[in-house]
N, C-alpha and C positions, 0 to 999 in steps of 0.2 A: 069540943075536940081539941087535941092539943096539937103543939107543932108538928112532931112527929106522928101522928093520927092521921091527920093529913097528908104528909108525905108517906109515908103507908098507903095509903087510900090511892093516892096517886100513882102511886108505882103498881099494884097492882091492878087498876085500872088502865095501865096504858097493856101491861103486860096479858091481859084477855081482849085489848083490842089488837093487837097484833098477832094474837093467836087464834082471833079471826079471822083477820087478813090474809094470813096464811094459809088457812084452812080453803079458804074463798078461792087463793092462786092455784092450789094442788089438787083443785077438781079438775082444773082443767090441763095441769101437767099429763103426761105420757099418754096423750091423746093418739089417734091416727089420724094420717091422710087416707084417705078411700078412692078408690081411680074405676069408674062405673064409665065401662062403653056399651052401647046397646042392650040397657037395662041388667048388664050384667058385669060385676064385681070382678075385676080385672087385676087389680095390685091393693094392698092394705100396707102401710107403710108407715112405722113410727114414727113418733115426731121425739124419741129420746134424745136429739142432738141437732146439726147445724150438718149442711151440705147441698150437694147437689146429686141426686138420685136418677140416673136414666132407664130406659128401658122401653124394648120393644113388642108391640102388640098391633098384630090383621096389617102389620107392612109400615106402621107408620113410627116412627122415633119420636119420646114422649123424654124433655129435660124437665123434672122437678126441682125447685130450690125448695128446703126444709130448713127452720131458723125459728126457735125462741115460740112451740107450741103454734106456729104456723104452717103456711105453704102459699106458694104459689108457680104457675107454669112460665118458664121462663125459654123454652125451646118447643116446638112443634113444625113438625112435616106440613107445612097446612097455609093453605094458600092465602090465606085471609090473614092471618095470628091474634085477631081478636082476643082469645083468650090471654095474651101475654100483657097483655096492659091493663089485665084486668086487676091485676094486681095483685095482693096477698090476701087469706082468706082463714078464718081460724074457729074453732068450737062456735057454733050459734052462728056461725057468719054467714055470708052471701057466697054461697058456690063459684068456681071458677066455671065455665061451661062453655066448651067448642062446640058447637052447631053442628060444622059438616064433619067430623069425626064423631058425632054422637058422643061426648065425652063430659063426664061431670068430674070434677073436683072438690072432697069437701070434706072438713075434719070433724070426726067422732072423739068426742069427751071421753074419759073411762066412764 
């Protein structure tokens, strides 16, 4: 092989492994959050950007933060607030879950 054969080789070798690596991130782009209280599907909520999402449901005020294909519960009515430390939680990951609201938190891949 010659110099250039090589650099060839190489540039097109970095350039299909970064076009996996990408491929790898944008499974998990434009994912939801899913907001499940007593077995039933209550808020679905994109993860296309960054914020704080609230809303109310059966009496109780529910703060979401939304950031970078995550979530996590950063506000709740709820006497314990377990869930708020629970920290962020994302595609594949460990659910946020309030006990005494019955409440699951947990993000869906496309």
């Amino acid at each position: 092989m010659k110099k250039w054969d090589k650099v060839l080789f190489a540039a097109l070798l970095l350039l299909s492994l970064l076009g996996i690596a990408e491929t790898g991130r944008s499974l998990v782009r434009g994912g939801e959050a899913v907001v499940t209280i007593d077995e039933q599907e209550v808020r679905r909520l994109p993860l296309d950007g960054s914020g704080l999402r609230t809303f109310t449901d059966r009496g109780l005020t529910y703060t979401l933060e939304i950031g970078e294909d995550r979530v996590r519960m950063v506000e709740i009515d709820c006497p314990n607030r377990i869930c708020i430390h629970t920290g962020w939680t994302a595609a594949g990951g460990t659910p946020v879950v309030c006990l005494p609201n019955r409440l699951i938190l947990e993000v869906e891949a496309p």
